[in-house]
Every structure is written in structure tokens, then in C-alpha cells.
N, C-alpha and C positions, 0 to 999 in steps of 0.2 A: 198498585196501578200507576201507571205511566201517566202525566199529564200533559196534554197536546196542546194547548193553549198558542193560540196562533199560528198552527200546524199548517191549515188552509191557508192564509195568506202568505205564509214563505211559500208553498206549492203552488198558488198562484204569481207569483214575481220570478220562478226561476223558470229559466231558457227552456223552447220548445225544441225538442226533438230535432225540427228539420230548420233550425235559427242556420245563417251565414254572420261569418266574419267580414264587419268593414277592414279599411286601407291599417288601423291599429294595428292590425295585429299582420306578422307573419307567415308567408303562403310556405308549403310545406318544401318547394324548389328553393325559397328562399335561405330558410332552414338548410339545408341543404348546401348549398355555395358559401355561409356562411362557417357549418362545421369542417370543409374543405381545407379552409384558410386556418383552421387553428392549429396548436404545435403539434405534435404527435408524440405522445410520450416516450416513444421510444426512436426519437430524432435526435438531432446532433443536440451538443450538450451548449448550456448557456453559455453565454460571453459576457461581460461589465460588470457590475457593482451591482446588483440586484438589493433594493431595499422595500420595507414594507412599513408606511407610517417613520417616514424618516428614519427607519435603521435597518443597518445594512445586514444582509441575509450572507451566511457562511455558502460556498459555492465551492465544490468539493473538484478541484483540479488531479491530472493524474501525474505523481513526479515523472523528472525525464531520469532514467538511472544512466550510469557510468560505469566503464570496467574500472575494478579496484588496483591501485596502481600498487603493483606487487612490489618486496623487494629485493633484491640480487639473492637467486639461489634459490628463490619459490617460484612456483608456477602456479596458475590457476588450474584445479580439476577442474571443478562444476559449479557455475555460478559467477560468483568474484563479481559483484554489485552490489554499488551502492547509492543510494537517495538521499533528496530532501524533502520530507511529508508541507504541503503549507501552513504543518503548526511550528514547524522548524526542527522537527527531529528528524536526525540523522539517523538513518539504516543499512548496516553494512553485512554483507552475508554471500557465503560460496564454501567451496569447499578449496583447499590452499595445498598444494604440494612439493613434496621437495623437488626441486630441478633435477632430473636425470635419473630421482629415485634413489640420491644419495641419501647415507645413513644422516639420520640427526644426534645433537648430542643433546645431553641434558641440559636445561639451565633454560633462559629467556633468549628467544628468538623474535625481529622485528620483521614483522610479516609484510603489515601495508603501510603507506603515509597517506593521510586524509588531505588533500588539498585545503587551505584556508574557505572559512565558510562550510566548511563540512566537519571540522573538529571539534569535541566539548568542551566547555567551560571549565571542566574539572576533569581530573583522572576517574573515567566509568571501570567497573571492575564485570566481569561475566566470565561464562563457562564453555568450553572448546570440548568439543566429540577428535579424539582421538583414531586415529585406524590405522590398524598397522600392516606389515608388507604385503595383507590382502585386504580383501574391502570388508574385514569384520572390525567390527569397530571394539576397542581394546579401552574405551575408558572415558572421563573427563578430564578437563585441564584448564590451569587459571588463564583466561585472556581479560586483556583490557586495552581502553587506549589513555592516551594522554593529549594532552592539552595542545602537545604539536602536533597530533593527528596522528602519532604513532601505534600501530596495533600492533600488542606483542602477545604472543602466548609460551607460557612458561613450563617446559619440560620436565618431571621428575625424574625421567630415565631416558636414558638415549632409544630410539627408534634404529633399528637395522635398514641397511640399506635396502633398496628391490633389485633381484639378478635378473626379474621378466621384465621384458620392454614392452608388454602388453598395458601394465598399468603405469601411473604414476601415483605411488605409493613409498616412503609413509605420506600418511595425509591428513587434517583434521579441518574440522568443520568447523566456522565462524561465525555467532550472530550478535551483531551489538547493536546495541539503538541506542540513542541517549538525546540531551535537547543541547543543538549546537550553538558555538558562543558567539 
């Protein structure tokens, strides 16, 4: 059994049915006009330093990208950009072709140069999707960059030219991230 013990007097001290609110409290228009003015979660994004108890809160910025500055002899298919994340990694990624469609030869080719502020600390090493004179893709292959911003991807066998001007083929695909210096 349940013991009630001063059940009656809390039942007696608690608000009657048809009580009003004095000036304390909030009228329901007021309510009102004040959730009007709050942000709207899905409003524009913050701006400044946002901190909580004196430390600062991460605020997720969107990078501005840039076409990847190709070089002599490639063209960009699809993509060719690259960022700066605000943790400072570098992201560079498209798909890279040979100008005109000309044949490649084997060996290391330098594709793009990373402007300063956008190149790694160290030689990054990654993997290149290959495609050859159609758009099936024939393979992987060594890419990386260097320290001058150079992005090269390394050949084991020469690629045949394209006789269709439809595509721009051969061609291989680029993704490199790394944290720049």
C-alpha cells in the first residue's frame, strides 16, 4: 500500500482550474513575436568566432575551389579542381586528358602544378584510374605530388592515341588530398 501522507495538503496548495497569469509570465502573442525573431535552422550560415565559455566552437566554412592548372599537352575532361578544407588539406581531383587525344608514352608525365599554399610538405604518393581510347577504364597507376606542387602520374605502358574527336581520350582520373605546407 501506497502512503498518502500529506496528499491533501499538496491538493490543497496546487492552482485552481480557472487561475490567470499576472504581468510574470508571458501572453501566448508574446510567445509568439518572440520565436519570430529566433534563427531558423535552416537560415544562412554563421559568421565570427562563435565561442562557448571562452572557447572557440569549430564553424564549418565551404572551400572556394579552383580549376587545376593543367600542363602543356593535357586538358581537363571532367572536373580538374581543387581546394583548401579549413583544416588545411589540400584536395585535388578531375579526370586529366591528353590534348587532342594524342598517344601517351610510358614513363612519368607532370599533369598539374599546385600554386604555393596549396602544395604538400612532403612527396604524397596515390592511385590514378587509367582509361583508355574509350571511356572503359583499363587499370590503376602511380600518381603523386611533390613539394613543388607538382602532380605527376607514372605510366607503365604507352596509351594509343584517339582517331574519334568525339572524345578526349586516353585519360585518367586524379584524386589526391594530403595536409599542405
Amino acid at each position: 500500500m501506497v502512503n498518502f501522507t500529506g496528499l491533501d495538503e499538496k491538493l490543497a496548495s496546487k492552482a485552481n482550474a480557472n487561475h490567470t497569469h499576472d504581468e510574470r509570465y508571458y501572453t501566448e502573442a508574446e510567445i509568439e513575436n518572440k520565436l519570430k525573431s529566433k534563427a531558423n535552422l535552416q537560415g544562412p550560415a554563421m559568421t565570427g568566432s562563435p565561442t562557448i565559455n571562452g572557447k572557440s566552437i569549430v564553424v564549418a566554412v565551404s572551400p572556394t575551389e579552383y580549376t587545376l592548372p593543367i600542363s602543356t599537352g593535357f586538358v581537363i575532361y571532367e572536373g580538374g579542381k581543387y581546394y583548401k578544407t579549413q583544416d588545411g588539406i589540400v584536395i585535388a581531383n578531375g579526370r586529366i586528358a591528353s590534348a587532342g587525344g594524342a598517344a601517351l608514352s610510358s614513363g612519368m608525365h607532370c599533369v598539374a602544378v599546385l600554386p604555393a599554399g596549396y602544395r604538400p610538405k612532403t612527396p604524397v604518393h596515390g592511385v590514378a584510374s587509367v582509361f583508355s581510347t574509350t571511356s572503359s577504364e583499363v587499370g590503376a597507376i602511380p600518381c603523386w605530388a611533390n613539394a613543388a606542387g607538382k602532380i605527376y602520374i607514372m605510366l607503365p605502358y604507352g596509351l594509343a592515341a584517339n582517331t574519334s574527336s568525339a572524345v578526349n581520350y586516353p585519360a585518367f582520373g586524379i584524386n589526391c588530398s594530403f595536409v599542405a605546407a
